[in-house]
N, C-alpha and C positions, 0 to 999 in steps of 0.2 A: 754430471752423472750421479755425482752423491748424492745432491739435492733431489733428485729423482726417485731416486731409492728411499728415501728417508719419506719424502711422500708418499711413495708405493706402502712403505710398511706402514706407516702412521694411518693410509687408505683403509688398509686390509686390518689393522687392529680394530680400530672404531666401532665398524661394526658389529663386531666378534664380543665386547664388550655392552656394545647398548642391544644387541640381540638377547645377552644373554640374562640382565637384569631384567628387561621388557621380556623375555619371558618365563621369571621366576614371578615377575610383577604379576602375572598373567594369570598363573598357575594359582596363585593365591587370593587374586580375583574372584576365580573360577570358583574357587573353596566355598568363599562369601558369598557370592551370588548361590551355589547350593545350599546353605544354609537361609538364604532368603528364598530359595525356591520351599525347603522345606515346612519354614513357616507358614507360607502363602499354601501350602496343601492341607499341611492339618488345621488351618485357619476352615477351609474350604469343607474340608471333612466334615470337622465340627457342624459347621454350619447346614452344609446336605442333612446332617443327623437331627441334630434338633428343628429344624423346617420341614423334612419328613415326620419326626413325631407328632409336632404343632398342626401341619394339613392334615393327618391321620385325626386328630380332636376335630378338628374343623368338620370333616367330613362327618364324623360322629353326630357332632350335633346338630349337623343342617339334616341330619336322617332324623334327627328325634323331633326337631321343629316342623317335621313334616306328616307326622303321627298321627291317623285320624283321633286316637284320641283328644284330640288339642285341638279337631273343627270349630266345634261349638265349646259348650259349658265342657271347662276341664273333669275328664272323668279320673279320678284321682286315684281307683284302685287301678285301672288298666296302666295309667300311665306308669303308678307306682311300682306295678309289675314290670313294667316294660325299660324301667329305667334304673330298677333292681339289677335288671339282667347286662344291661352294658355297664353298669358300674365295674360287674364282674367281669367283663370283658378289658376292662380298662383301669385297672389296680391304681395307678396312678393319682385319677380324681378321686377328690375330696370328698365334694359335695355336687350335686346335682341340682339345681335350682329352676322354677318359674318365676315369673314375676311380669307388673302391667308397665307397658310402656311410661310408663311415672315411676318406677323404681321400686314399686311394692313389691316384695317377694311373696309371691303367692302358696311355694310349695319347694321343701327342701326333702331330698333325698341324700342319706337314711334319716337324719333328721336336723331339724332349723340351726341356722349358723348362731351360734353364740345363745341356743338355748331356745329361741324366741323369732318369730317373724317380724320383719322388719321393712326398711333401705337395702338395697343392695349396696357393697362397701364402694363398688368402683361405679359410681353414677354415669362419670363423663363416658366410657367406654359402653356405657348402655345405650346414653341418649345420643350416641353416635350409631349402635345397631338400629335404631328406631329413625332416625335421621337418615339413615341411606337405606334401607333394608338391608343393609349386606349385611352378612356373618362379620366379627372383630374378634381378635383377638386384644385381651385390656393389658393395663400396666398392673405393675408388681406393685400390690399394698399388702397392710398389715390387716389381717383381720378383727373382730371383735374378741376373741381368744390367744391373741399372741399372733396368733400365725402368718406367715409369708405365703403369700400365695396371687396367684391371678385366674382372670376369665376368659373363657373361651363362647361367645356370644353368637346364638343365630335368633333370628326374627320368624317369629308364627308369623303369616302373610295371609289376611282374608281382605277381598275386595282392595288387593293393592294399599292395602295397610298393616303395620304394623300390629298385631290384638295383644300378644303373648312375647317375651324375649326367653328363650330354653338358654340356662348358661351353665358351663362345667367347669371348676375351680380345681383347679391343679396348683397344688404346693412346691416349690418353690426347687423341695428337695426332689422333687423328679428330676426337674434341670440340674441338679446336681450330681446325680445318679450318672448322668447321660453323657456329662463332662467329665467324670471319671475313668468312664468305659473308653475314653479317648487314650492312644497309644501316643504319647510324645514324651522326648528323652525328657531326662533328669532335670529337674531346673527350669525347665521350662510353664509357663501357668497359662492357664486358659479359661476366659471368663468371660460372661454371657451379658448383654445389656440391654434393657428393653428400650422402648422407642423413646422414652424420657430421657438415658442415660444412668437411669438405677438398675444397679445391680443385682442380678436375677441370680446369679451362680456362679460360681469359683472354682477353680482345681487349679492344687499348686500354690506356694506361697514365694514372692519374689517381689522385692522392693522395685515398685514402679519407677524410681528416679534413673536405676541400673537397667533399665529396659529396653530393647527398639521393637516396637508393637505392629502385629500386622489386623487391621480389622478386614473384616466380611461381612455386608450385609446378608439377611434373612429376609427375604423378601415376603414367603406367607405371613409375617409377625410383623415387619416393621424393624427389627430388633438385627442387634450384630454381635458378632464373635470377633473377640480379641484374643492373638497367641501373642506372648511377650517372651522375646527371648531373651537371656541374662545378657548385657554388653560385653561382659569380660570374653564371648563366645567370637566379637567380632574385634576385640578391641587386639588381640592375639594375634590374630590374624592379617591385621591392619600395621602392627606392628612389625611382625615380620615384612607384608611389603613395604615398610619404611625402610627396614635395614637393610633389603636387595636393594631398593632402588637409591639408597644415600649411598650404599658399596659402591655398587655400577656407575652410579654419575658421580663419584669422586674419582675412579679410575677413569671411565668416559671424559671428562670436563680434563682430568689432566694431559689425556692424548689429544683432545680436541685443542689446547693452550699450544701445543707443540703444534700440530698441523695448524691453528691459526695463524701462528707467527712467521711458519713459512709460507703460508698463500695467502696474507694480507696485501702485497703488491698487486697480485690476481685477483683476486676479489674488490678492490676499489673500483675497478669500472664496471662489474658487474650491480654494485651496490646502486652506483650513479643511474646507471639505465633503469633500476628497479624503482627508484625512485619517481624518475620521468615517467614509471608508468604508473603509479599509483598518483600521480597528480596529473595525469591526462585522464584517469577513470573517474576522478574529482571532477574534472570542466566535464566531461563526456555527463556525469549527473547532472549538473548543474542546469546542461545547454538542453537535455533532455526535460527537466522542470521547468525553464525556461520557456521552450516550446511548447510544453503542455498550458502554460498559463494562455501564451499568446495566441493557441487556436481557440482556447474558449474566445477568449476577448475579442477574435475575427467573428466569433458567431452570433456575442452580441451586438459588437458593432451593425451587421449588417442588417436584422432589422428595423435597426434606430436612422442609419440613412437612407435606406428604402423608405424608409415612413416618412423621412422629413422629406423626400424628391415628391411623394406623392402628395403632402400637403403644399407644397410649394405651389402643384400643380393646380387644387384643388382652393386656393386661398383667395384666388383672384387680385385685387389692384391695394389690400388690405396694407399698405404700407408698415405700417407696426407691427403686424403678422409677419410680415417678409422679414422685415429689422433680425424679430426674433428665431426665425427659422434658421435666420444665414447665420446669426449668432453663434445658433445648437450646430448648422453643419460645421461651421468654422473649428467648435471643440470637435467634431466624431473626425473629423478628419485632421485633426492634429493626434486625439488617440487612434487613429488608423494609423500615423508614421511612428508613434510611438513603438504600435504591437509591430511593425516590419521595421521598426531595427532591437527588436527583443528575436526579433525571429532571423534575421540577419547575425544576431551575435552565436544564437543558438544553432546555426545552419543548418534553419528546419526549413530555408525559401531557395527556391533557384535564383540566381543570381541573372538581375537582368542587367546588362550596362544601356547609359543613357548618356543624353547629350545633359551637364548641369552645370549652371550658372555658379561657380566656386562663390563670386560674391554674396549672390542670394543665400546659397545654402548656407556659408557661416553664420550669417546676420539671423536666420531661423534656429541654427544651433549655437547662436550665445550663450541664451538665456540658461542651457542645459551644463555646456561650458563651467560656466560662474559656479555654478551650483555641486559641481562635480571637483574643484579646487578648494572649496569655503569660502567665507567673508575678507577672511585674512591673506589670502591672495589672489590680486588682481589679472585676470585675463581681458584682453584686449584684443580689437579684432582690425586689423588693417589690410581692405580686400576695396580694390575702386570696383565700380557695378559695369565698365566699359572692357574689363576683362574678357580674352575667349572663353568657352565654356570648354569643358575637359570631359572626354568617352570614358565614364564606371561606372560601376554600379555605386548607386548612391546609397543603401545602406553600408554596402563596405567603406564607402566611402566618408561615412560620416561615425564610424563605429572605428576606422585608422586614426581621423582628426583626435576621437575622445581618448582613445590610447597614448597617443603623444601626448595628451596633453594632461592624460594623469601621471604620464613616466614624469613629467616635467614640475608636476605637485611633488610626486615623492621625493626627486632631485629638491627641488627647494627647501623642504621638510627634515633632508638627512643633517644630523648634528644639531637639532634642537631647534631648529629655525622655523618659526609659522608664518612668514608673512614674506610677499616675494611679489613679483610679474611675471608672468607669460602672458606673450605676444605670438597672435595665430595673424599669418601674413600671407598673402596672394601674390605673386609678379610673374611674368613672364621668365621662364627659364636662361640662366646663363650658358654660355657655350661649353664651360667646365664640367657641368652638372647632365650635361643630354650627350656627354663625350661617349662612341659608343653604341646610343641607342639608333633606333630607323630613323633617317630622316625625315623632319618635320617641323611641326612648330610644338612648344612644350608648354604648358605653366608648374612652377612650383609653386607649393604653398607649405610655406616652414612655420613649425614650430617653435620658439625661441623662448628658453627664461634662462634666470639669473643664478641658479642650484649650484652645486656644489661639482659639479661636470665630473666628466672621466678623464683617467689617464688613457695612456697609449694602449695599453693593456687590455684593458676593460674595454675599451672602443674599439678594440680587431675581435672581441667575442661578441658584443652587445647583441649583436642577430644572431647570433647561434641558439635553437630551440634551448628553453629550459634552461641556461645561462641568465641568473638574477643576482644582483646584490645587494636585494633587497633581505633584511634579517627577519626569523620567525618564518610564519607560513605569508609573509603580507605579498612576497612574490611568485607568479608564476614561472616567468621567463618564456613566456609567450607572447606578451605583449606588443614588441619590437619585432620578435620573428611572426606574427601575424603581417603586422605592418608591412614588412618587406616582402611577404610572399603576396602579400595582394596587389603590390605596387608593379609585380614581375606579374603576373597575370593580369594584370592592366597595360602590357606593354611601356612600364616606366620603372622606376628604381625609386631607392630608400638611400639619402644619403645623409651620413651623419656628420658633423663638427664639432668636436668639445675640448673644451681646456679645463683643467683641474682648478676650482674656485672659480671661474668665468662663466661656467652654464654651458648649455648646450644647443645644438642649430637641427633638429630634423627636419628633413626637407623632402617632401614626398612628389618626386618630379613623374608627371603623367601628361600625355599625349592631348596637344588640344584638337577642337572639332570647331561643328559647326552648330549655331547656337539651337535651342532645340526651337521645335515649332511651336508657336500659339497654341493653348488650348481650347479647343472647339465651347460654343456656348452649349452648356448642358441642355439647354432648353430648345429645342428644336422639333422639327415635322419629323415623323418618322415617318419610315418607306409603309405606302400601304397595305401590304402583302399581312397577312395573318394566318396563323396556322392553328393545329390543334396540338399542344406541348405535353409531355408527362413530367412531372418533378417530382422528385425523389427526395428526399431529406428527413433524416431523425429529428433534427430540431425543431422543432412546430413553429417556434417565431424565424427562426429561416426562411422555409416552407412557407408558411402566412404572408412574408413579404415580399418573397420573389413572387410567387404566383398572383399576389395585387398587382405589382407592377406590370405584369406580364396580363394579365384581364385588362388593365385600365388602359391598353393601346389594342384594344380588339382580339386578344390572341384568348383561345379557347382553353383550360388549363385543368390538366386530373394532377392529383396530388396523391403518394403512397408515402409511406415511412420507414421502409423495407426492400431489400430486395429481392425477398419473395414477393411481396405485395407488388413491386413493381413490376415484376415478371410479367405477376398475372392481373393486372391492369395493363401492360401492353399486348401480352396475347389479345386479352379482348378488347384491343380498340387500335384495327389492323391500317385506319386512318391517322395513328400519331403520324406529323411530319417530323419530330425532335425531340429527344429526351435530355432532361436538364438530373444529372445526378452529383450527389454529396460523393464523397471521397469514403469517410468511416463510418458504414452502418451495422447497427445490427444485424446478424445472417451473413456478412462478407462484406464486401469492399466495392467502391466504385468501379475496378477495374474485372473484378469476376463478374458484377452483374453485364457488360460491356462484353466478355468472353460468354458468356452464357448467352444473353441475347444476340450475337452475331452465328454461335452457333446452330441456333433455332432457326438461322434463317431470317432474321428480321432485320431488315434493310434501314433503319431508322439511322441519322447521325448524333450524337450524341458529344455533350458538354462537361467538363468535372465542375463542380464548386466544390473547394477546398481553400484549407487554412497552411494547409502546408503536407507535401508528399513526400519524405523524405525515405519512405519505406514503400513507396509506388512501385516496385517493381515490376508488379501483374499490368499492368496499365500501357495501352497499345499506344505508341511513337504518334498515333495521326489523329490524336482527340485532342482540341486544344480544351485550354484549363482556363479558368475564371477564379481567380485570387479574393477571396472573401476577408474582408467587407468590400462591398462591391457598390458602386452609385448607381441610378437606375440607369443613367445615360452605357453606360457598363457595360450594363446587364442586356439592356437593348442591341444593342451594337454588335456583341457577340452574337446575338441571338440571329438576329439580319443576317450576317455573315454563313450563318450556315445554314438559312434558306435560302440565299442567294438572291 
């Protein structure tokens, strides 16, 4: 009852503590962030003001550039009259300028800069009004008399040319003027920057090192406005939230020390579970990367054995042709078992069980074996070929083999040890070992090396998920509990034997059968019945090689890449006997276009090819599926089957 109480109160303080820091923390946040609102407004302000002044010029002088005076030959009193009169209008400019697209000043109003006509001082900004036609605003230079100033440029325009550039030279100190009229507190400076990055005007004096700066661009100019606010403004501020929140989490941290210590008992298996699931969300990536590699690689598998069935057919008696075709099929169908046991570990395939020759299969997974232990330790395979074969699925079945027999590296490996044996062994089941299961006949096939074994201890958890001892992240603790759950869904067991320094024996006992059948010769007559097919497929080399296949035994074939496309390729071609569709396409899925076209009424039966459906859910119970890469022999055969 104490213990209860003492957690109730220790419960109820906590919060009351870190509320109450988090939100003084909050509050002075709040402060800061107004204070950066503030700046970002008069940053804002600024900028509205001097871009309305600059387009008010802009506009000015694309009306003077427009001035019949300025058609033809400059008429130099009207103009001078007429440019008299906005100067007055605009106290601001300096000078009032013509000049020829080469930079001759032609004509200075009230009178010539620096005495005399000349260059204009800012060339590039000219030969950029003359280069685009458009009105520019220049950079901030010095002029021939000292002064700071820039141009405000528009283009005469006859026959879609440049003849005349009007420009207005406003000093420096207008922008200065204009940054003045700006209302921000004390201390604060604000300063204007033309598109160069030179400094056009200032207000306010404040050492830039002490500053947090907010810019705005000017978008009529090119140019931006900087508001700099002194740091000591936020540093204040930031300080105070250091002192709530060091207060609050020295008081917080010490009530938490005390509720720690009484519900660290409680909290150990919640830790442990928490754990198991951040490393089931690690395999759950993993097996999802996994799978994504291995449906590409079905996609290209399958036009590279489609293509070699068709040349096979197509070779005739060429013996050195054939050599080298059965060669190529020999690897695409070794990287066909490769991609379905990446896609078996990933459990992105349905699970088929089969009848499988335990001896054959090892003597194909040595080589992968060897390679999965190192040089340094020896695996060895002892399986006679007169053995029954055994009902699995043979990716799980060959993905439990490579699990034992990396548990059995790592075993050999622990305590500094590199170099060892494991022995992967075939027999027929002992009576000890099938105590239990349905009657029948058994084979096991154990795994044996010479590691460093378990005690009593560690061998009554060893199959408990997420139970490793292995150190670092090098263990899952799925391993083993893979193993045995697939051995129990295979109607057999997982059994283990080990002594501490003697190794260990796993021994994966499963149901024997009956051996499988012969495989048919790929090369045969097909039934002559032909149809007219639609295929559906985004990938082109898919599509290209099924639909070969399928032409080169008489069958008529339309090809889409969509399942809109396909839609409307089967509405208009009310003769399809069969549609052959991809699982992931663009516009939806295998299984909506399947809902879609059954809705319409359209009688057609229909095919998947797919890499893997692990997300099929939309996808109706009575379409069977066609597992890509696929052989033509396959591909035919299903095809048959649903014409009947």
């Amino acid at each position: 009852m104490r213990r209860s109480l003492i957690l109730m109160g220790l419960t109820g303080m906590v919060p009351i503590v870190v509320l109450g820091a988090a939100y003084g923390a909050v509050t002075l946040r709040e402060q800061r962030a107004s204070l950066d609102r503030q700046a970002a407004l008069a940053s804002r302000s600024t900028a509205r003001l001097i871009g309305s002044e600059i387009a008010a010029t802009l506009d000015a002088v694309k009306m003077i550039s427009r001035s019949p005076s300025l058609d033809s030959a400059i008429d130099r009193p009207r103009f001078s009259q007429l440019g008299m009169r906005l100067m007055e209008d605009h106290p601001d400019w300096s000078t009032l300028s013509i000049a020829d697209p080469a930079g001759n000043r032609i004509l200075d109003l009230p009178r010539p800069i620096g005495g005399h006509l000349g260059k204009v001082v800012d060339g590039a900004s000219l030969a950029e009004t003359v280069r685009t036609r458009r009105p520019q605003v220049g950079h901030v230079v010095r002029g021939p008399g000292g002064a700071v100033a820039f141009a405000v440029r528009a283009p005469v325009l006859q026959d879609g040319a440049a003849r005349y550039v009007v420009s207005a030279v406003v000093p420096a100190r207008a922008m200065q003027r204009l940054l003045r009229s700006e209302d921000v507190p004390p201390g604060w400076r604000l300063r204007l920057f033309d598109g160069r990055g030179a400094l056009v005007a200032q207000s306010g004096a404040l050492d830039q090192d002490a500053a947090q700066a907010t810019r705005v661009a000017i978008p009529e100019a090119g140019w931006r406005v900087e508001v700099a606010v002194p740091r000591g403004s936020f540093t204040a501020l930031t300080r105070q939230t250091r002192m709530v929140l060091i207060g609050g989490g020295l008081l917080a941290l010490t009530l938490f020390a005390a509720l720690g210590f009484a519900l660290v008992v409680e909290l150990r298996r919640f830790r442990q579970r928490q754990a198991a699931t951040v490393q089931a969300q690690r395999l759950e990536a993993l097996g999802r990367l996994t799978g994504g590699v291995a449906h590409d690689l079905n996609n290209l598998l399958t036009p590279i054995l489609g293509g070699l069935d068709l040349l096979r057919a197509r070779i005739g008696d060429d013996a050195k042709a054939l050599r080298y075709i059965d060669s190529a099929t020999h690897s695409a169908e070794r990287a066909r078992t490769l991609v379905a046991r990446l896609l078996a570990y990933a459990k992105r395939q349905a699970l088929m069980p089969e009848a499988i020759l335990v001896g054959t299969m090892l003597t194909d997974l040595h080589e992968l074996l060897q390679r999965s232990v190192g040089p340094a330790i020896g695996c060895t395979i002892d399986a006679d070929n007169d053995l029954p074969a055994v009902r699995a699925d043979r990716n799980q079945l060959e993905l439990a083999v490579l699990n034992l027999v990396i548990n059995a590296r790592d075993a050999i490996r622990t305590g500094g040890r590199i170099s060892g044996t494991i022995t992967v062994s075939a027999r027929p089941a002992r009576r000890d070992e099938t105590r239990g299961l349905a009657r029948g006949d058994y084979l096991a096939l154990a795994v044996r090396d010479d590691g460093c074994g378990m005690d009593a201890a560690t061998l009554r958890r060893a199959m408990e998920p997420f139970f490793t001892t292995k150190t670092g992240d090098r263990g899952t603790g799925l391993g083993l509990s893979m193993v045995h759950g697939f051995a129990e869904q295979s109607a057999g067991r997982l059994v283990l034997e080990s002594t501490p320094g003697q190794g260990t024996n796993a021994t994966l006992v499963l149901p024997a059968t009956e051996p499988p059948d012969a495989i048919a010769d790929p090369v045969r007559d097909r039934p002559t019945r032909t149809a007219e097919i639609l295929l559906v497929d985004d990938d082109a080399a898919v599509r290209e090689a099924a639909a070969e296949v399928l032409r080169a035994h008489g069958h008529q074939v339309a090809e889409a890449e969509s399942l809109s496309e396909g839609m409307a390729v089967l509405a208009g071609a009310p003769g399809t006997a069969l549609v052959i569709t991809d699982y992931m396409m663009p516009g939806g899925t295998g299984g909506e276009f399947i809902h879609r076209a059954r809705g319409a009424g359209l009688p057609q039966p229909f095919l998947l090819l797919t890499g893997y459906t692990d997300t099929a859910e939309d996808l109706p119970g009575d379409v069977p599926q066609l597992r890509k890469p696929f052989r033509e022999r396959e591909l035919l055969d299903a095809v048959d089957a649903l014409l009947g």
